[in-house]
N, C-alpha and C positions, 0 to 999 in steps of 0.2 A: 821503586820500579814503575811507577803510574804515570810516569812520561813514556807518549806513545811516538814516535818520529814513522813518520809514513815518509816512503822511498818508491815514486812511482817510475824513476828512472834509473838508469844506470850509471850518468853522470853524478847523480846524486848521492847516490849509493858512496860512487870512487871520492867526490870530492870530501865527503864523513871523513871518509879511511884514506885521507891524503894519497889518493894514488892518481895518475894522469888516467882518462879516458882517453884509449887508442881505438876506439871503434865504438860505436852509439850503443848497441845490442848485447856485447858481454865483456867480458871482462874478469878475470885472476887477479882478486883484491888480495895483496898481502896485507894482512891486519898488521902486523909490526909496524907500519908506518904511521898506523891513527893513533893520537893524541890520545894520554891517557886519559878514560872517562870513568863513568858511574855506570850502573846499571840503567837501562832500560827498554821499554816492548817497541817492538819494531813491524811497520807493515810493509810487506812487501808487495811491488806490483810486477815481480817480474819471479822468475823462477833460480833459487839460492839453493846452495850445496855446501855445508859448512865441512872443513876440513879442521880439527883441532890438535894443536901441539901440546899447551899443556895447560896447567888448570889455571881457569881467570873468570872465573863466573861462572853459576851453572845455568844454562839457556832452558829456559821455562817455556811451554807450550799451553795453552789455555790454562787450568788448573795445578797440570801436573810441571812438574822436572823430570828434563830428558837424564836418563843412565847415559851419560857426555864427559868421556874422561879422555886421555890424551890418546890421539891414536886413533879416534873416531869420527864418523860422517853423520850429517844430518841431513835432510832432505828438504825444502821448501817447496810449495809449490806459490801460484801469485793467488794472490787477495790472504795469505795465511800473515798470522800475527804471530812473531816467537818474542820473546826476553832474553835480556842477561841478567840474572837476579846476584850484586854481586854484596849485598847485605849491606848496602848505603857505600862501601869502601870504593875508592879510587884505584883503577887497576888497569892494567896494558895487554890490550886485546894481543895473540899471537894466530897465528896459522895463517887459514886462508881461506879464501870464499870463490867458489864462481858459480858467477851470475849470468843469465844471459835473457832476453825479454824473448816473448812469445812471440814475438816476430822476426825473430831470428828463424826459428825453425818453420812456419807459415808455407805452405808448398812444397816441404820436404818429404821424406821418408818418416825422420823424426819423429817431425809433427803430427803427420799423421797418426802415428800412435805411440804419442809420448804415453797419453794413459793406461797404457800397458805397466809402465813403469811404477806399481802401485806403490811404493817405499817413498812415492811423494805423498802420501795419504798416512803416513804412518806415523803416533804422536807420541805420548809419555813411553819412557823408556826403551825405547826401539831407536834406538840410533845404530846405525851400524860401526860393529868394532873390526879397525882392522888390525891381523898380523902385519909385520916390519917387512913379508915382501909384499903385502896387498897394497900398503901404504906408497911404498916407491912403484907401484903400478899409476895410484893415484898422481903421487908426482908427475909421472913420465905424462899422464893425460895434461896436467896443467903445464907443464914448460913446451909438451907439442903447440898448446892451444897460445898458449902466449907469444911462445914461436913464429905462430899469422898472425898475431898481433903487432908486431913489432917489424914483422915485414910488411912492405910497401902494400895496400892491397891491391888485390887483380879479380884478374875474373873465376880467378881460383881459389880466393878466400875464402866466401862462403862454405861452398862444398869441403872443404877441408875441415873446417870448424866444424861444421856442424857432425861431419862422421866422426872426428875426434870424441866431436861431445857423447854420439849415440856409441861408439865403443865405450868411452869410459860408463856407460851407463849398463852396456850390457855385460862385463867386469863387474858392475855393483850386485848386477843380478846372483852372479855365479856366488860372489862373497855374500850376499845374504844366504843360499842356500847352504853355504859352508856354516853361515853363524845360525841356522834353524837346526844343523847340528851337532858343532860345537859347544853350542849354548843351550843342548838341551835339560839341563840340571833347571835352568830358570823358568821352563814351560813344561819342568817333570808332571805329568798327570795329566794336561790340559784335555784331550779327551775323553778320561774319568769328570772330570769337573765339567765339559760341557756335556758329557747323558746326567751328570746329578743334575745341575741346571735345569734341563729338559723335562726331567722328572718331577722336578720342585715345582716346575711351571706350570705342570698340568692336575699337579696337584690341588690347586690353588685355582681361585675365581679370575685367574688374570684372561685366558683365552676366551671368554665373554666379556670382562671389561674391556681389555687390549688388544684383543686378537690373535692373531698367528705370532708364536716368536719371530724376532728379524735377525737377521747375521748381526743387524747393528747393536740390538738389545742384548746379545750374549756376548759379542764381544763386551761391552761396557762394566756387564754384570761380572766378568773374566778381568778388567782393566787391562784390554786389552784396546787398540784401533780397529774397526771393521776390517781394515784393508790386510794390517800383519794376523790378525785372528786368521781372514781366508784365506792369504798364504801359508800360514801355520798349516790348516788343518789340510790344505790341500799335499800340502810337502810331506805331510806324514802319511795320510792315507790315500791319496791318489781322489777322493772325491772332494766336492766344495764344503763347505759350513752349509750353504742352502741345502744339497743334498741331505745331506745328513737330517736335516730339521723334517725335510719331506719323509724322509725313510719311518723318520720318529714318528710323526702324523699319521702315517698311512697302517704302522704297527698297530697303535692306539685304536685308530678308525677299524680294521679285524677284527677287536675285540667290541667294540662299542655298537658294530654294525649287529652282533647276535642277540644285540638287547630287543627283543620283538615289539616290547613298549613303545619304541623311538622310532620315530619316522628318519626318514636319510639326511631331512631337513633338519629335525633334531642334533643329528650326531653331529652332522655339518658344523651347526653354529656351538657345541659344546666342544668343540677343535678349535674354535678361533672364526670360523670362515666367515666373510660378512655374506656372501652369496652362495646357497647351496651348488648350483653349477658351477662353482671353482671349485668343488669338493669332488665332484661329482665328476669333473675333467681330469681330476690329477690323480684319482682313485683309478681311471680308468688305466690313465698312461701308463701309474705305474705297478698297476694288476692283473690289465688286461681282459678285466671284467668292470662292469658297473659297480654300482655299493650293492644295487637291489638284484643283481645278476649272482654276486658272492654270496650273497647270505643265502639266495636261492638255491644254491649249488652247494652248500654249506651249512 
């Protein structure tokens, strides 16, 4: 799989997977039609939505392999590199892909805030699974969308596409929240394991070596994505991953403020902080007293 094919168009993309290009910007690749190949990493410059029928290679994201079985969605966003790791063997891609470049969406609604859509930020084993009606939802998104494909275009295409596109996205939304908890046997404890996490971390020399934990560093430490970890935890408790880190901090900082030893500067950078006045601002916000106002009062 160390053959990398970078795909900075969409043409490009269709002409791989033998399909006609009927419009510069996107396009519903039916895999069926590409020639059987081998595994390999692929870069993308445009934004891909893998739709899978059934098993032909498990698709690899940096390190990991995605949990990608029949029945499921992957997300791409452009500049991301995924694989098909299909262990040297020759095999026949099936399902289906859409693709469409970022300029497609450019002045829209969309685009304005595709990054909403965090489930393009989402990597090892986080592919979304769908049920047999979620699936034929997906369908009905791609035969609308190919449907303006194959009509003449007008002055109507655009807009049409591109709401096609931003429904079937906001449908993705809903079925992830259904898979945060239908699946939550796979993420049983994850709350447990991020305060052990947190605990573990301040245990330790790391908040003067490394600073504050980051939602990035706990998801990692979780194998989890930054992006599915803070919807995880947002889905389940109603606050962010960052909240939570802060909550933990400010806990910690209560008890460490009554050490009379320590100046505020001390407890500051024995939290992580690299500048006491970020300590000293987030203590307030969420105290409503200073550090040196609470101990005084306390």
């Amino acid at each position: 799989m160390d053959t990398l094919r970078r795909f900075e168009t969409i043409s490009e993309y269709n002409d791989f997977n033998n399909n006609e290009t009927l419009h510069p910007l996107v396009s519903v690749v039916d895999l069926s039609k590409a020639s059987p190949r081998q595994g390999s990493r692929m870069y993308f410059g445009f934004y891909a939505i893998f739709l899978k029928d059934v098993k032909c290679g498990d698709l690899a994201y940096g390190r990991h392999t995605y949990d990608y079985q029949e029945g499921t969605l992957v997300f791409m966003a452009p500049g991301q590199v995924a694989g098909v790791n299909s262990n040297g063997e020759t095999y026949q891609p099936k399902g289906y892909v859409l693709v469409f470049h970022p300029d497609l969406i450019h002045g829209t609604a969309l685009g304005r805030h595709i990054q909403d859509y965090t489930f393009f930020g989402y990597q090892s084993y986080e592919a979304l699974h769908l049920s047999g009606r979620e699936r034929g939802i997906v369908m009905d998104s791609f035969e609308k969308i190919n449907y303006e494909l194959e009509h003449a275009i007008d002055r109507h295409s655009k807009r049409l596409i591109v709401s096609t596109i931003e429904l079937f996205l906001n449908y993705c939304v809903r079925f992830y929240d259904r898979q945060f908890i239908t699946r939550n046997h796979v993420h049983e404890g994850i709350l447990e394991r991020f305060e052990h996490l947190l605990n573990v971390y301040y245990q330790s020399d790391k908040p003067q070596t490394i600073g504050l934990p980051s939602v990035a560093y706990c998801a990692s430490e979780l194998n989890l994505s930054a992006n599915y970890f803070g919807d995880l935890i947002k889905k389940e408790t109603g606050k962010t991953a960052q909240e939570h880190i802060q909550a933990k901090v400010i806990d910690l900082a209560k008890e460490k403020i009554f050490d009379q030893r320590k100046s505020v500067s001390q407890v500051a950078y024995d939290l992580g902080f690299k500048y006491p006045q970020h300590f000293i601002r987030l203590f307030k916000q969420r105290v409503g007293q200073s550090p040196n106002e609470y101990r005084m009062l306390n």
